[in-house]
C-alpha beads as a LAMMPS data file, in Angstrom:
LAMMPS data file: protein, C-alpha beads

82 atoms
81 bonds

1 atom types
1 bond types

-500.0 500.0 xlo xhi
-500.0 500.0 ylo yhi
-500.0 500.0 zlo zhi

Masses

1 110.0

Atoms # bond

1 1 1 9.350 -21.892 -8.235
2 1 1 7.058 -23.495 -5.889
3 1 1 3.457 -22.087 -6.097
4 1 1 2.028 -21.041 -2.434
5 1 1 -1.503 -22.043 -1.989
6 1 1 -2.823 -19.920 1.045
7 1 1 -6.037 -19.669 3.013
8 1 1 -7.851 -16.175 2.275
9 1 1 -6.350 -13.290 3.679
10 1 1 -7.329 -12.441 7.399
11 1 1 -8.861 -9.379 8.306
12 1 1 -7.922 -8.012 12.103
13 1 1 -10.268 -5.150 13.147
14 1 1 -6.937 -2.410 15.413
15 1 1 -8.458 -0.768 18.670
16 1 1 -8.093 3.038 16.330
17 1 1 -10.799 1.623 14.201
18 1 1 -9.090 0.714 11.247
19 1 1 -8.575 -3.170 10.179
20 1 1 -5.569 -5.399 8.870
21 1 1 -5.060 -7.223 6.016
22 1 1 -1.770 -9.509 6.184
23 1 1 -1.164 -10.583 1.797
24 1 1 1.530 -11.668 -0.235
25 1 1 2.018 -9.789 -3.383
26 1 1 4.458 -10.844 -6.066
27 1 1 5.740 -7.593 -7.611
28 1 1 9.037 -6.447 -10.379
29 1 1 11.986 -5.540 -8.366
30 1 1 11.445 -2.485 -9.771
31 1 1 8.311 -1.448 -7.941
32 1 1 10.201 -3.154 -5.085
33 1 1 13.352 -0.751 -5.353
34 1 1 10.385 2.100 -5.037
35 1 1 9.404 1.000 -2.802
36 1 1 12.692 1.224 -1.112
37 1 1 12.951 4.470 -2.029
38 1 1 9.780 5.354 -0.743
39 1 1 10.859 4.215 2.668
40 1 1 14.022 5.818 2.336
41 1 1 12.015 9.427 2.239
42 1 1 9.739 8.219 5.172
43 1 1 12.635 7.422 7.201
44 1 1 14.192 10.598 6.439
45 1 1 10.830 12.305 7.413
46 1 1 10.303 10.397 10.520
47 1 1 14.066 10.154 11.605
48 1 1 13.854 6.435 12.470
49 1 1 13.903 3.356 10.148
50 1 1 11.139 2.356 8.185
51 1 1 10.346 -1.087 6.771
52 1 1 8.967 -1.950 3.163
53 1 1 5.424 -2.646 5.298
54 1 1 5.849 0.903 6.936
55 1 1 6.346 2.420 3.162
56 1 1 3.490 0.260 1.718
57 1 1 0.747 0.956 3.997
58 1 1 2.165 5.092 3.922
59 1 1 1.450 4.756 0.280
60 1 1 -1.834 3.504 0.352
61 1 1 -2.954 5.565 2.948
62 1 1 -1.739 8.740 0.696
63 1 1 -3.224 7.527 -2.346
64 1 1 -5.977 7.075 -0.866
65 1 1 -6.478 10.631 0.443
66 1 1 -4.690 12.330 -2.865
67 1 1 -7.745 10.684 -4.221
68 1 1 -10.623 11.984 -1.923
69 1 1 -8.974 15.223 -2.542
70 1 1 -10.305 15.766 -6.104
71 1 1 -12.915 17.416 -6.914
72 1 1 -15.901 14.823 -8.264
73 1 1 -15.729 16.038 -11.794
74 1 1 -12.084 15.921 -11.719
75 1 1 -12.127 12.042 -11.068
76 1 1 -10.766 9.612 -13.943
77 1 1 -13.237 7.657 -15.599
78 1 1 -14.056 4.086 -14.313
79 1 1 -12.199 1.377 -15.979
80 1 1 -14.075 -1.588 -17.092
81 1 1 -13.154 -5.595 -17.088
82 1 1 -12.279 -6.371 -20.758

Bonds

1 1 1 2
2 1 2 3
3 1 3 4
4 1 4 5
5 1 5 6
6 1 6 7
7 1 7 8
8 1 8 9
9 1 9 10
10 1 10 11
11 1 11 12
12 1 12 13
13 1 13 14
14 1 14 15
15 1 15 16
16 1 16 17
17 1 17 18
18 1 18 19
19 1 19 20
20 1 20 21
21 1 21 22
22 1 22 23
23 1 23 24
24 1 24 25
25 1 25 26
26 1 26 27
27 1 27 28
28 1 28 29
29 1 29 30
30 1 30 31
31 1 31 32
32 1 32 33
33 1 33 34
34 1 34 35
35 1 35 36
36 1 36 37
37 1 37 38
38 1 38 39
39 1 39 40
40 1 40 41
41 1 41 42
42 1 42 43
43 1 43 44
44 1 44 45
45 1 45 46
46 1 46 47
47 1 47 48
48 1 48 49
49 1 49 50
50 1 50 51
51 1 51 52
52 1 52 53
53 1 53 54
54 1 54 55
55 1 55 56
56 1 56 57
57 1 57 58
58 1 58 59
59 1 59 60
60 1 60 61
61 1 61 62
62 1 62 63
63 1 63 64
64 1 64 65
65 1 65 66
66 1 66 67
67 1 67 68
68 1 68 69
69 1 69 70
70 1 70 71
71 1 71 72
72 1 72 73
73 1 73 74
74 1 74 75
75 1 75 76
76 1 76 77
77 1 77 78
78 1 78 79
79 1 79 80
80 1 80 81
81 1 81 82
């Protein structure tokens, strides 16, 4: 395979106050056919099609506030570089 040597990623600041990071991301099919599945349930949710972006960023964004949800003791412990 032929390795891709790209610029850093650009960072786009959206009029709603959030920003943009376009990346490339090697991943296992397998997190790629959850990925597929993930959009699958989006699409059903939203009733329109959904693209692996779509079901990425929807991810992230719920992660993200599954997280915030806890309770601060309830938080796992940091993991550190080895």
């Amino acid at each position: 395979m032929n390795e891709r040597v790209t610029p850093a990623p650009a960072l786009h600041a959206l009029p709603d106050g959030e920003a943009e990071v376009a990346l490339v991301l090697r991943l296992p099919w397998e997190d790629v056919a959850r990925l597929g599945q993930e959009a699958g349930r989006l699409a059903a949710q939203t009733q329109r099609p959904v693209t692996l972006d779509e079901a990425v960023s929807h991810r992230l964004r719920s992660a993200r506030a599954a997280s915030h949800a806890r309770p601060a003791g309830e938080q796992p412990p940091a993991v550190s570089a080895p």
